[in-house]
MARBA-3410 file (N, C-alpha, C, O; in Angstrom, 1 decimal):
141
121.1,-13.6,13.8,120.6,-14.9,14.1,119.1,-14.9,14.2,118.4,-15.7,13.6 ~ 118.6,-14.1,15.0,116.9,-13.8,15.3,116.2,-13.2,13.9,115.1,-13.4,13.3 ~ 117.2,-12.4,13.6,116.5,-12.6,11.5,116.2,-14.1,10.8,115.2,-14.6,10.4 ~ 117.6,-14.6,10.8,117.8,-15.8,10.7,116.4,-17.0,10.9,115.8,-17.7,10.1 ~ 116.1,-16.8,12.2,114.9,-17.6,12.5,113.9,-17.1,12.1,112.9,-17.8,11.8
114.0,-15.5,12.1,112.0,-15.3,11.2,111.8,-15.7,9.7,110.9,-16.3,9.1 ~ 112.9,-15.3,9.4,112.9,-15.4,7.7,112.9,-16.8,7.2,112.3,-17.3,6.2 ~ 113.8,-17.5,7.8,114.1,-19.0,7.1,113.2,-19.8,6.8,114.0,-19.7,5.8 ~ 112.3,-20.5,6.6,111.6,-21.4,6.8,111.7,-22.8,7.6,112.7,-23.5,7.9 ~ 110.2,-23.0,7.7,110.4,-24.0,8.7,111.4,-25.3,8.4,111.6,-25.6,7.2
111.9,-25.8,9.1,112.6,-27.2,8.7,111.6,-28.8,9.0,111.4,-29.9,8.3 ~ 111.1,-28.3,10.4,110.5,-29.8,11.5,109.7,-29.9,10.4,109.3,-28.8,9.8 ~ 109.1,-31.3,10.1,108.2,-31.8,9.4,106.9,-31.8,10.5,107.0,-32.1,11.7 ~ 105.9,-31.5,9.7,105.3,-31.3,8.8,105.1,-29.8,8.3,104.3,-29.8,7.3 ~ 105.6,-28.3,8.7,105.5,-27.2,8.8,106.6,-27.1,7.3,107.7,-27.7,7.1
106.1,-26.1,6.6,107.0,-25.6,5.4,106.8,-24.1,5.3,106.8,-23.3,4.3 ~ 106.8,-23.9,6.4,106.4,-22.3,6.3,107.4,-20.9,6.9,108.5,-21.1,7.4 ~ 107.1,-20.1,6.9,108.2,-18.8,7.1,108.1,-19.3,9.1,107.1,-19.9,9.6 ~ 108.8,-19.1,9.6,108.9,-19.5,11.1,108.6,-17.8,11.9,108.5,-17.5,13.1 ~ 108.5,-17.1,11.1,108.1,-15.6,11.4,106.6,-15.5,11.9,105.9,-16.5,11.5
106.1,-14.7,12.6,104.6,-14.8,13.2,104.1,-14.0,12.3,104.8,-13.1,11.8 ~ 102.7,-14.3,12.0,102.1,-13.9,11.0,101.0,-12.7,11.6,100.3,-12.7,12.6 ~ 101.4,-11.7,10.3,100.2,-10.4,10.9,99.1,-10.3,10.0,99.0,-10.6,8.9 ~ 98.5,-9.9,10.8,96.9,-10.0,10.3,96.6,-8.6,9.7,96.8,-7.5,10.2 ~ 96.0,-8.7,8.2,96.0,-7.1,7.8,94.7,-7.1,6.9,94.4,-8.2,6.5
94.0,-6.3,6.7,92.4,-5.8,6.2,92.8,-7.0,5.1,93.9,-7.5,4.7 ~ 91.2,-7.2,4.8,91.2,-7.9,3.4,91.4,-6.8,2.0,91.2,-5.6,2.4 ~ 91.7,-7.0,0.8,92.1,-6.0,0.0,90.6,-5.4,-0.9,89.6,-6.1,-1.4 ~ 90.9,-3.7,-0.8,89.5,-3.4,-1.0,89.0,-3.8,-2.6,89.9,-3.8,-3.4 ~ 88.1,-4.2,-3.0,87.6,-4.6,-3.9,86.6,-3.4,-5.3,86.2,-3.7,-6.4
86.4,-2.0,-4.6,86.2,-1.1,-4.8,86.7,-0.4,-6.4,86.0,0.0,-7.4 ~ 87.8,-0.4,-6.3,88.4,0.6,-7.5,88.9,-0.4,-8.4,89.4,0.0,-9.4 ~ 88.8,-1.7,-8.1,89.3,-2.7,-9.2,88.1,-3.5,-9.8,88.0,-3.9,-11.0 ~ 87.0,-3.9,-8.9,85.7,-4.7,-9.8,84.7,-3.8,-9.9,84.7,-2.9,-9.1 ~ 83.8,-4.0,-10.7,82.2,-3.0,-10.9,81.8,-3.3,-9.2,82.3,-4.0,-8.3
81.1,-2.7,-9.1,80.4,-2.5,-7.5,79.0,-3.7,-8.0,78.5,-4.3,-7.1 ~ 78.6,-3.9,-9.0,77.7,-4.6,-8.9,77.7,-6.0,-9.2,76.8,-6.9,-9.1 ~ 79.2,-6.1,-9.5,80.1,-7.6,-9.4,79.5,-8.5,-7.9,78.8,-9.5,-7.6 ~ 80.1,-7.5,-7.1,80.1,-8.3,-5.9,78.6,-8.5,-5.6,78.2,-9.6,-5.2 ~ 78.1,-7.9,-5.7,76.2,-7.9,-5.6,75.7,-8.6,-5.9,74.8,-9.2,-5.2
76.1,-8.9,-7.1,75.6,-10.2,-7.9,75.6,-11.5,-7.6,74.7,-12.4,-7.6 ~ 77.1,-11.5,-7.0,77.8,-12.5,-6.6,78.2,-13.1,-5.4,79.0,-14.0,-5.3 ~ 77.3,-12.4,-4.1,77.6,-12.2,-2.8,76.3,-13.1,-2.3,75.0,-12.9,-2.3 ~ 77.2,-14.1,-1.9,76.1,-15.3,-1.1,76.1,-15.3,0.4,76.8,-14.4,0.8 ~ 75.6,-15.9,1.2,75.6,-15.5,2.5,76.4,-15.6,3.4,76.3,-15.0,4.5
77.6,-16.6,3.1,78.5,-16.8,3.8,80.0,-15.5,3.1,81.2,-15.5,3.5 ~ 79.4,-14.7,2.1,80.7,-13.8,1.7,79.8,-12.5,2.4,80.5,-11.5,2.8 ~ 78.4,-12.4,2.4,77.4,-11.6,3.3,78.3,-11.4,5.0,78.7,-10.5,5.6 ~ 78.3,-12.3,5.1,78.8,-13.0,6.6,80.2,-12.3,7.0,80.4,-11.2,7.6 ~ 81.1,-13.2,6.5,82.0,-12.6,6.3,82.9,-11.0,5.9,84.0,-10.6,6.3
82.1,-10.6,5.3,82.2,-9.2,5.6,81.6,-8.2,6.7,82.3,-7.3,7.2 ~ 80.5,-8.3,7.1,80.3,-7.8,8.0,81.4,-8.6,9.3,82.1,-7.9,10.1 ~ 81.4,-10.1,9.2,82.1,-9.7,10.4,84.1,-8.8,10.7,84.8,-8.5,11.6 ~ 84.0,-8.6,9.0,85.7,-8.1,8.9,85.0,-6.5,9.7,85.7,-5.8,10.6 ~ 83.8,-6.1,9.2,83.6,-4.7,9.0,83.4,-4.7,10.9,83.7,-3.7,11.6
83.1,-5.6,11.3,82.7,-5.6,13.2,84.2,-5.4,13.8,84.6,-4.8,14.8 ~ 84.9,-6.1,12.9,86.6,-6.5,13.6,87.1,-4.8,13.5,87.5,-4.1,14.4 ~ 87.1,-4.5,12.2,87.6,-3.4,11.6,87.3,-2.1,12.9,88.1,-1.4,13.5 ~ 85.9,-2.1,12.9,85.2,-1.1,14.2,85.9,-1.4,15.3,86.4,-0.4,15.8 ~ 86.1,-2.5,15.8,86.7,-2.7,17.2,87.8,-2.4,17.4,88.1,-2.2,18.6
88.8,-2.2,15.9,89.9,-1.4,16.5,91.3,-3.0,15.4,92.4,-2.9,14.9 ~ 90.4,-4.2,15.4,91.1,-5.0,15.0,92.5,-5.0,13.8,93.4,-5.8,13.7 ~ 92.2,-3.8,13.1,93.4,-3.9,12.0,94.0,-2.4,12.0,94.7,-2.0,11.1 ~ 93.3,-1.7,13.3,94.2,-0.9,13.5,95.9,-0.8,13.9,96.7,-1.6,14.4 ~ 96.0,0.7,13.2,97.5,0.2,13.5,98.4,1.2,15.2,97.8,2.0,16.0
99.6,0.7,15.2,99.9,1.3,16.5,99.4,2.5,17.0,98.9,2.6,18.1 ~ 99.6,3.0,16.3,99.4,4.9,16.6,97.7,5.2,16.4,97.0,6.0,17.0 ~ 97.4,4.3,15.3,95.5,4.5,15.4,95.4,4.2,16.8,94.8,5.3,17.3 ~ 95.6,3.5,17.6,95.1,2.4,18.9,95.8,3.5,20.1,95.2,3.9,21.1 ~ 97.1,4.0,19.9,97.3,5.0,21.2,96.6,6.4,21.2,96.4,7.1,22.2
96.1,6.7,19.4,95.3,8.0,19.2,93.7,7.7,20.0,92.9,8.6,20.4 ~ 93.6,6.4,19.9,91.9,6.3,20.5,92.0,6.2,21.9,91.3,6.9,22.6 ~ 93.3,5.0,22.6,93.3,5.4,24.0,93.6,6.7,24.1,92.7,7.3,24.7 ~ 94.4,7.1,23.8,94.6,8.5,24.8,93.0,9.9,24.7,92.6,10.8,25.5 ~ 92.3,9.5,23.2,91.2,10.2,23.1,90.2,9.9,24.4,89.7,10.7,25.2
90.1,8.6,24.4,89.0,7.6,25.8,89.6,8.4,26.9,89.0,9.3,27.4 ~ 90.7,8.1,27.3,91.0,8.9,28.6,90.6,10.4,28.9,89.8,10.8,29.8 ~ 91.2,11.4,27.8,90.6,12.1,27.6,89.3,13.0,28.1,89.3,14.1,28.7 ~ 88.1,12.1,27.6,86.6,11.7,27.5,86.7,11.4,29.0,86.2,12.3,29.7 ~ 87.1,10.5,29.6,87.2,10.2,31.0,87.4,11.0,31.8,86.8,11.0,32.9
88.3,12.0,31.5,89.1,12.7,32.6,88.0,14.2,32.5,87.9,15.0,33.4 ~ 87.5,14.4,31.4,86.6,15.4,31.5,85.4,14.9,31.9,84.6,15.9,32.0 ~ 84.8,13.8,32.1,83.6,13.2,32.5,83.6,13.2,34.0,82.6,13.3,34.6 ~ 85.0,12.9,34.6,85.1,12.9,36.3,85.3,14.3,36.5,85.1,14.7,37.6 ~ 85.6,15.2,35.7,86.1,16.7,36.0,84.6,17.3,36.2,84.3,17.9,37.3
83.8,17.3,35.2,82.7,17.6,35.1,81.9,16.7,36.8,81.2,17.4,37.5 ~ 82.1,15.9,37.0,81.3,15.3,38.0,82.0,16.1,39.3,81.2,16.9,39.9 ~ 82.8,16.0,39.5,83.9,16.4,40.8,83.3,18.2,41.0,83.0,18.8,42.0 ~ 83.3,18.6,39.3,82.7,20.4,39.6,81.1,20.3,40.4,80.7,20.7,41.5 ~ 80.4,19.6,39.4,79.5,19.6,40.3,78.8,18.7,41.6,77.6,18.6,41.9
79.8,18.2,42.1,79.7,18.0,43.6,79.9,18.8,44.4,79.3,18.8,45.5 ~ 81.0,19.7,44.1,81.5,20.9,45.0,80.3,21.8,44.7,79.7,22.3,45.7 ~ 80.0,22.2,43.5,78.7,23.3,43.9,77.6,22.9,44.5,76.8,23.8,44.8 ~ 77.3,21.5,44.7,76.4,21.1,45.6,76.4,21.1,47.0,75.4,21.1,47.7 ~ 78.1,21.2,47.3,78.6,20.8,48.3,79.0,22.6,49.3,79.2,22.9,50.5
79.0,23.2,48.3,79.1,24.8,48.6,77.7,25.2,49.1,77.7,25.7,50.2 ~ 76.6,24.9,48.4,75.2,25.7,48.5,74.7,25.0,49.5,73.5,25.4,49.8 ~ 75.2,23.7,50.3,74.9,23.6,51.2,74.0,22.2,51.4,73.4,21.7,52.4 ~ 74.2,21.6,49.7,73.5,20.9,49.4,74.4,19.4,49.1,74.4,19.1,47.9 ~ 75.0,18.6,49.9,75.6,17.6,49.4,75.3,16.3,48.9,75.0,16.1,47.7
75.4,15.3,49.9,74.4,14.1,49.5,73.4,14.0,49.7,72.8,13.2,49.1 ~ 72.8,14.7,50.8,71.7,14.7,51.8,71.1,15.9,51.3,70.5,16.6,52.1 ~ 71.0,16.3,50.0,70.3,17.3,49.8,68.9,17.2,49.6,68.1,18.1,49.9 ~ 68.5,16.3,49.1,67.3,15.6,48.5,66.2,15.1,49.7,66.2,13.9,50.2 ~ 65.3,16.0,50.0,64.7,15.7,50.5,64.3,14.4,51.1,64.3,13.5,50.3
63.9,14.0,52.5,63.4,12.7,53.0,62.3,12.4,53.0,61.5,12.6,53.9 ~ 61.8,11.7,51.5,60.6,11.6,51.0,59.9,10.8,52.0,58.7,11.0,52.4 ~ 60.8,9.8,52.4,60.6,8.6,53.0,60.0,9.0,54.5,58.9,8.6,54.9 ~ 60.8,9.7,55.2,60.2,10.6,56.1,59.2,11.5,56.5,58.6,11.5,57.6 ~ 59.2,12.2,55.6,58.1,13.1,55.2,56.4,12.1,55.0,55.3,12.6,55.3
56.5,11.1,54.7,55.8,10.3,54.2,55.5,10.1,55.6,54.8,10.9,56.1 ~ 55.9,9.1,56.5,56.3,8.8,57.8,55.6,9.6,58.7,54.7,9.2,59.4 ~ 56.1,11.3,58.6,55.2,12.7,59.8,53.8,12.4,59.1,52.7,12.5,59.7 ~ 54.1,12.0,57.4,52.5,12.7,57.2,51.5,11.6,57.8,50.4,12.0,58.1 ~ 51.9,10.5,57.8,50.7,9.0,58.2,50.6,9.4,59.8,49.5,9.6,60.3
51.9,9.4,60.4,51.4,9.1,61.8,50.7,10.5,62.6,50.3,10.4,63.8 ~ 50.5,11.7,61.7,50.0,13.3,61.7,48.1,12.3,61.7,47.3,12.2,62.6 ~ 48.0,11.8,60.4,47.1,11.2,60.0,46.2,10.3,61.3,45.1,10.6,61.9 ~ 47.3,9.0,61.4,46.7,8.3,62.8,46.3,8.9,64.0,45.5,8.5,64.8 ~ 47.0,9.9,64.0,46.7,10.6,65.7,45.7,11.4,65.2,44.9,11.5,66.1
45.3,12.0,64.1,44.1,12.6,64.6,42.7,11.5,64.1,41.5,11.8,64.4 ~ 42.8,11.0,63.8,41.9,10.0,63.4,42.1,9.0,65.0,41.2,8.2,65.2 ~ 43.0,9.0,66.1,42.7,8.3,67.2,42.2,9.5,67.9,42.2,9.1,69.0 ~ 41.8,10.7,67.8,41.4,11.4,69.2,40.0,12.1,68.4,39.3,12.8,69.2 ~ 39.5,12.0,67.2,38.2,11.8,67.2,37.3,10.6,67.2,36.1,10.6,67.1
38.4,9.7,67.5,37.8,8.3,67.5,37.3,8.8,68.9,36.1,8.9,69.1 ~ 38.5,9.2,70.1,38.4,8.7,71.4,37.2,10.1,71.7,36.7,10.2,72.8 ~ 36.8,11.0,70.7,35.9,11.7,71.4,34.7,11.5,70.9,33.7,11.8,71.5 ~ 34.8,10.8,69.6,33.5,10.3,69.1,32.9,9.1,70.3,31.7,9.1,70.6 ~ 33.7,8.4,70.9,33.7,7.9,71.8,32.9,7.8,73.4,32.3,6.9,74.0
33.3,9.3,73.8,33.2,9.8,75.2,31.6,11.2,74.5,31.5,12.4,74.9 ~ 31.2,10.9,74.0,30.1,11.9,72.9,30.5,13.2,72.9,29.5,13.9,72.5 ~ 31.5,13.9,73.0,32.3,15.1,72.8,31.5,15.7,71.6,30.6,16.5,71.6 ~ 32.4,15.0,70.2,31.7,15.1,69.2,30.1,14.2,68.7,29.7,13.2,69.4 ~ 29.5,14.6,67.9,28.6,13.8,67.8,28.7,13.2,66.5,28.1,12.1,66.1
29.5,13.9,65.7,29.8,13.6,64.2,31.4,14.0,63.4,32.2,14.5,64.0 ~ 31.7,13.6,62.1,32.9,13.9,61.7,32.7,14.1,60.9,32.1,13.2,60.3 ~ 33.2,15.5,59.8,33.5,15.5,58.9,34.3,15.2,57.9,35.5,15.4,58.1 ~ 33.9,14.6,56.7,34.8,13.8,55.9,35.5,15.1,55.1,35.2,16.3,55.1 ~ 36.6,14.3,54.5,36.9,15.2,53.6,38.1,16.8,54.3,38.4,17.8,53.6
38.3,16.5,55.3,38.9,17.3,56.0,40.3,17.2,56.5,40.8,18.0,57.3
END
């Protein structure tokens, strides 16, 4: 009976058509049956168009078939599963040498000892420039 319904055609007006869902399959290659310089000749911008975008569809996976589409997922996973493997190894050897997230120096800090290293001694020749201790300061020091 479910045969029955794909195959028959439609009856309800205005449809005259197979009642079956329709599959979408590459356009037919044109290659081994016209000169190659047929279509060259003859290729205006909207058949320009149109092929590239079959050729975009084609790339995306569009007229692939079952087993193309589980051969690429399971390749992607794959690729994934060695891309976190590779990441996971080397966190642990960072994580071994003692070096984890915090390994990277505190630029920010370091920056921080070195200004306020800076202000203090630039405030206690101030304060002896001050009191005539010093009488002068060398630059560049």
């Amino acid at each position: 009976m479910k045969e029955d319904q794909n195959v028959l055609p439609e009856v309800r007006w205005p449809f005259a058509s197979l009642r079956a869902p329709v599959k979408s399959t590459p356009p037919p290659s044109f290659d081994k049956s016209v000169r190659p310089d047929f279509l060259k000749k003859n290729e205006n911008l909207a058949t320009k168009l149109r092929r590239q975008a079959v050729l975009r569809a084609k790339a995306s996976g569009h007229y692939a078939t079952k087993e193309e589409r589980e051969a690429l997922e399971i390749a992607e996973r794959e690729a994934e599963n060695r891309r976190r493997a590779q990441a996971w190894a080397r966190s642990q050897t960072n994580a071994g040498n003692g070096a984890g997230l915090d390994a990277r120096p505190d630029v920010a800090a370091a920056a921080r000892r070195k200004q306020q290293s800076q202000i203090a001694k630039e405030t206690v020749e101030r304060v002896l420039m001050e009191n005539n201790v010093y009488t002068y300061v060398e630059d560049g020091l």
